[in-house]
C-alpha positions as CSV (number, residue, x, y, z in Angstrom):
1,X,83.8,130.2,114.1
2,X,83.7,129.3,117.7
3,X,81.5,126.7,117.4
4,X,83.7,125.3,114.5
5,X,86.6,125.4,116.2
6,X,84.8,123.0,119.2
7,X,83.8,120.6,116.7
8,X,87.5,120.3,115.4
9,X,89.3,119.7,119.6
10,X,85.9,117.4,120.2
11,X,86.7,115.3,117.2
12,X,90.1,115.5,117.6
13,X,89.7,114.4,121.2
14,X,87.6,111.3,120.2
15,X,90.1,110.4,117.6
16,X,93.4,110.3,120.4
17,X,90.2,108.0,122.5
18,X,89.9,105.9,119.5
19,X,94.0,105.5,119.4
20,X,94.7,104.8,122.8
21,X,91.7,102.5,122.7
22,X,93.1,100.3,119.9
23,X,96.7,100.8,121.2
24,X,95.9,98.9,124.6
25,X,93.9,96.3,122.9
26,X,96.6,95.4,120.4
27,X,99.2,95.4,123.0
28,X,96.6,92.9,124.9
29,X,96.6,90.4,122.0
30,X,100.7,90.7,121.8
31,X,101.3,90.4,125.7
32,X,98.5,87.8,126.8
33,X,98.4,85.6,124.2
34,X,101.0,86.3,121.0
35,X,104.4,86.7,122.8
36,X,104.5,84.1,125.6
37,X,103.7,81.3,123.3
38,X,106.4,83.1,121.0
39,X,104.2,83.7,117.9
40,X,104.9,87.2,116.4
41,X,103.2,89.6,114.1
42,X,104.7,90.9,110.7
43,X,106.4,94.5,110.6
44,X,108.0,96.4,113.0
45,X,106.0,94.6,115.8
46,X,107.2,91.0,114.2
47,X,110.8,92.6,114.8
48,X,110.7,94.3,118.3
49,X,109.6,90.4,119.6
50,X,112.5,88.8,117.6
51,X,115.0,91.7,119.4
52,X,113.7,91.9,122.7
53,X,113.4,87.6,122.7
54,X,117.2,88.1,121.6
55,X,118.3,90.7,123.6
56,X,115.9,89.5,126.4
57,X,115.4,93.1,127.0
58,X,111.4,94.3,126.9
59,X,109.9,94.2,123.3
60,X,107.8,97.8,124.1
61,X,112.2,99.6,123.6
62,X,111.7,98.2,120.2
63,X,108.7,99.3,119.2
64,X,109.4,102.9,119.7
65,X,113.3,102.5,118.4
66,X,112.1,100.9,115.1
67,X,109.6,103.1,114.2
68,X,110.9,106.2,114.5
69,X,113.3,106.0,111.7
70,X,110.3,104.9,109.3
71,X,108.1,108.2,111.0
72,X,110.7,110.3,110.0
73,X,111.0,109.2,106.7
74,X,107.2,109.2,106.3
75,X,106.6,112.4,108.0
76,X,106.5,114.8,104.9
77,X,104.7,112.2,102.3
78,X,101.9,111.2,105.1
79,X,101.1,114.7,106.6
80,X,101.9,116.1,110.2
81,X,98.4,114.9,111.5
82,X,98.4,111.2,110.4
83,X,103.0,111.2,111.5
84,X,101.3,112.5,115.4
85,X,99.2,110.1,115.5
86,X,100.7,107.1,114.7
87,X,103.3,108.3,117.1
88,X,101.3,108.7,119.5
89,X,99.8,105.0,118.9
90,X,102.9,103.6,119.1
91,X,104.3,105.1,122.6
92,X,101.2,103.8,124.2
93,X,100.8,100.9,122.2
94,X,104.9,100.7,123.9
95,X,103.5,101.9,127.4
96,X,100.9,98.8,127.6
97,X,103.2,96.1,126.2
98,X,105.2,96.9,129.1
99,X,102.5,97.1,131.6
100,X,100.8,93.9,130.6
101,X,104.4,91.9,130.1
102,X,103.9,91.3,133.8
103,X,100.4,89.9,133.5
104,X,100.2,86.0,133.0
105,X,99.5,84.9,129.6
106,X,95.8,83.9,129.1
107,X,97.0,80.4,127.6
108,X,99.9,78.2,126.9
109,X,97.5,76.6,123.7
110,X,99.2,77.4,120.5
111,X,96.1,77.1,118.6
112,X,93.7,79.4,121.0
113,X,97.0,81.5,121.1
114,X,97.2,82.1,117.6
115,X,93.9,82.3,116.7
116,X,92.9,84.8,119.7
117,X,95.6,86.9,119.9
118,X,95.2,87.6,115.9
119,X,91.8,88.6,116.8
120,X,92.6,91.0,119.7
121,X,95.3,92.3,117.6
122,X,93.8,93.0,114.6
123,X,90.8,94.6,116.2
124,X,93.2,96.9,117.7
125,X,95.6,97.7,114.9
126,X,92.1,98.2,113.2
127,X,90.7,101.1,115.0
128,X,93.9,103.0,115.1
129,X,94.0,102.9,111.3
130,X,90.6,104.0,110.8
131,X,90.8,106.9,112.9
132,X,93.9,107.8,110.9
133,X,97.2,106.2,112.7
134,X,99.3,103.3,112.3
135,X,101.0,101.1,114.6
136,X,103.5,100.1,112.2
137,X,106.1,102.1,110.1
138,X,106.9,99.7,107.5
139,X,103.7,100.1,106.0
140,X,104.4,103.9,105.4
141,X,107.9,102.6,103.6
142,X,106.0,100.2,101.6
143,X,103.2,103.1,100.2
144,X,106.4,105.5,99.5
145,X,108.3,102.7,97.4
146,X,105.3,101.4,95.7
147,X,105.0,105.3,93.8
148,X,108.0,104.2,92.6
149,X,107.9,100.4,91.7
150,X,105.3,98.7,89.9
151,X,104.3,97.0,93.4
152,X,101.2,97.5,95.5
153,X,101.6,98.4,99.2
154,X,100.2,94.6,100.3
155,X,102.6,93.2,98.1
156,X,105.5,95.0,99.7
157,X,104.7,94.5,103.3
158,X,103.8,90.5,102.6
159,X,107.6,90.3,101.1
160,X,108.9,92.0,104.6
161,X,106.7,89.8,106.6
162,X,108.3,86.5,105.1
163,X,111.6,87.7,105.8
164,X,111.0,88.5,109.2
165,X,109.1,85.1,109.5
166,X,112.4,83.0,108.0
167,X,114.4,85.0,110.2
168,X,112.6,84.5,113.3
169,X,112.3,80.7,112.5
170,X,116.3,81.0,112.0
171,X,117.4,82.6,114.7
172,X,114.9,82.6,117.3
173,X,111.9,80.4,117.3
174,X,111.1,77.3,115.8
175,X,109.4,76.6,112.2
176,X,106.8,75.3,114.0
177,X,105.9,78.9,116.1
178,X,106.6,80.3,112.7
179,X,103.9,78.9,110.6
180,X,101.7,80.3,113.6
181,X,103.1,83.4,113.4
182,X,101.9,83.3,109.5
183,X,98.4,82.2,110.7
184,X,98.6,85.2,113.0
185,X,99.3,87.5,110.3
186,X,96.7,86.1,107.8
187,X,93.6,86.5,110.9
188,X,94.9,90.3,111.9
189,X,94.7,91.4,108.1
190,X,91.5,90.2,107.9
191,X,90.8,91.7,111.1
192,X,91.7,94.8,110.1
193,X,90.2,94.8,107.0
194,X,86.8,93.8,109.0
195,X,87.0,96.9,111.6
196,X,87.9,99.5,108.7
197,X,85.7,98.6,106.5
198,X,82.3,97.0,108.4
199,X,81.6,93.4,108.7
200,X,78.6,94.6,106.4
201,X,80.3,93.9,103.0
202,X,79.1,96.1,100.4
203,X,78.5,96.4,96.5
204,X,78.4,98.4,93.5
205,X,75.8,97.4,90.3
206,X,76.3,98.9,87.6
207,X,73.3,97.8,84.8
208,X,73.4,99.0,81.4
209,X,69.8,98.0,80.3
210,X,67.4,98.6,77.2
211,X,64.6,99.4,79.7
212,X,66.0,101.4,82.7
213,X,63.6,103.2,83.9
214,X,61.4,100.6,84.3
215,X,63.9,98.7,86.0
216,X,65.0,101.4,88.2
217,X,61.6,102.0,89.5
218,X,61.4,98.1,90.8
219,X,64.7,98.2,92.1
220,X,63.7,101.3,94.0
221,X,60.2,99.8,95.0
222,X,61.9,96.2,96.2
223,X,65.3,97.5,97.7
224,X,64.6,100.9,99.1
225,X,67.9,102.0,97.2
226,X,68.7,105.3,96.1
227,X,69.2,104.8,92.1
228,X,71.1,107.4,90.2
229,X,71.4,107.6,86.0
230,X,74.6,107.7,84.4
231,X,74.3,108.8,80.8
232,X,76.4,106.7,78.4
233,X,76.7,106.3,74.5
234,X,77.4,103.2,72.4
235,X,80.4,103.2,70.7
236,X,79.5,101.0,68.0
237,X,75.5,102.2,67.8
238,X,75.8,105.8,68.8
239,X,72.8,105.0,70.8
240,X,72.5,107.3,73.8
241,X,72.2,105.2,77.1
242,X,70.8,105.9,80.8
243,X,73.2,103.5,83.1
244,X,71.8,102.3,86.0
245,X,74.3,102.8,89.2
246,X,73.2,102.0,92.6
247,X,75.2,100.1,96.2
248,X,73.9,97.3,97.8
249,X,74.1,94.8,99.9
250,X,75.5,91.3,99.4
251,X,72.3,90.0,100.8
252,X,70.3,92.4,98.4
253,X,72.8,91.6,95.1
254,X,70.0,88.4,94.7
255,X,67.3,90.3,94.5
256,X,69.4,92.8,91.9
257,X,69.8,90.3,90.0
258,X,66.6,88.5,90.1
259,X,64.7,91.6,88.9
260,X,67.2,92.4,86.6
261,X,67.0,89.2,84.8
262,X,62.9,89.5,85.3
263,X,62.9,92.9,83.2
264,X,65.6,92.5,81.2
265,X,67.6,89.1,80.7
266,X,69.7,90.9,78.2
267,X,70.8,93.2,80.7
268,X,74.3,93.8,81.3
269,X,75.3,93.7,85.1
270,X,78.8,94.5,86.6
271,X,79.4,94.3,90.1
272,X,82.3,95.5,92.4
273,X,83.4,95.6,95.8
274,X,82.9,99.1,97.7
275,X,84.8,99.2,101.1
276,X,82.8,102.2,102.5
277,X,79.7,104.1,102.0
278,X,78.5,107.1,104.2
279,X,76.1,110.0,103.4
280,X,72.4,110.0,101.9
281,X,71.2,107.8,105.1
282,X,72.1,104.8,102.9
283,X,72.6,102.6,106.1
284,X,68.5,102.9,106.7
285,X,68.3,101.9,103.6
286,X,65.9,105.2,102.1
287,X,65.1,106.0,99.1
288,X,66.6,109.3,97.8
């Protein structure tokens, strides 16, 4: 029980690391590159620079004043642990925009600007997430009125961010500074995406073949893949059916389909995109 308990504070402790990390490197990408040149990000962050460039009063007041009403909204749908820890991101993330807003900016280049500071940003945004925070309340709005509405979550927040970009372009920046800001947003979603779910991008195959254990056994021998048999009946034929599953690769889909089409052209293949994989030592790549 002891021992249990140790590994729960020790991973809890790595987890607030992992927040404050990418907390101060988000709030490095808004300070010294995004915000001087006037480029913002979408959401609550995209807000706090149009207030604080309006109100010429320090963007980090807004960050914490915006989100709490979206927190406590959120708090009972998203559970006590992920609502404490996105708090918590966002008074440092609040804390280090302050403290670097009286660093120089790193460049004046829009370009190098936007495409940097989307980087840095995303990166940062990126780790919070996938240690189980946010940094930005309008996403928990967006997931609780998506259960609702026949809209996904990146729909929703996409639809904020263009508001927020029009009205930035009205009443604060230029159009100009807001097609950045748009560019900025694309290369952090990305970036995010990248950090949560590996630059490694990984596949599902699913093969229903008329030889499968042959082919299993040289896509074991050629890949070093774990295989594993679903069993499956034709609806037309009645014919029971082993189906091969396995997840690759995108370097190793070729080969999948090379010896697929080698055993069995007829073979039917379907591939789809798998945003995670842990377990079964699948990174080395074993056989199991």
């Amino acid at each position: 029980m002891q021992t249990s308990r140790r590994k729960k504070i020790l991973k809890e402790f790595l987890q607030i690391i992992m927040i404050t990390i990418g907390a101060i490197i988000a709030s490095i990408g808004l300070e010294l590159f995004l915000v001087p040149n006037d480029i913002l990000d979408g959401g609550v962050i995209g807000l706090s620079i149009i207030a604080g460039a309006i109100t010429n009063l320090q963007m980090s007041i807004f960050i914490i004043l915006f989100n709490i009403p979206f927190l406590l909204i959120g708090f009972r749908r998203m559970g006590r642990k992920f609502s404490l820890h996105t708090l918590y991101g966002i008074i440092v993330l609040a804390i280090f925009t302050a403290i670097m807003h009286h660093f120089e900016p790193v460049t004046d280049d829009l370009f190098l600007a936007t495409i940097v500071g989307a980087v840095i940003l995303g990166t940062g945004v990126g780790l919070v997430i996938r240690t189980g925070g946010a940094l930005d309340g309008t996403e928990i709005i967006a997931i609780l009125f998506s259960k609702e509405r026949p809209v996904s979550v990146g729909q929703l927040v996409m639809i904020m961010n263009f508001f927020i970009f029009i009205l930035a372009a009205l009443l604060v920046f230029s159009w100009e500074t807001a097609m950045y800001s748009i560019i900025t947003y694309y290369i952090a979603f990305k970036m995010i995406d990248v950090v949560v779910e590996g630059m490694e991008e990984l596949k599902s195959v699913t093969i229903i073949s008329d030889v499968p254990d042959k082919l299993a056994n040289s896509l074991i021998q050629d890949l070093g893949r774990g295989i594993t048999f679903f069993h499956g009946e034709g609806v037309y034929t009645n014919d029971s059916k082993k189906i091969i599953y396995t997840v690759v690769t995108r370097i190793e889909l070729s080969t999948v389909r090379s010896i697929t089409n080698e055993i069995d052209p007829e073979a039917l293949i379907a591939i789809e995109n798998v945003a995670d994989v842990s377990g079964s030592n699948f990174k080395k790549g074993s056989v199991h």
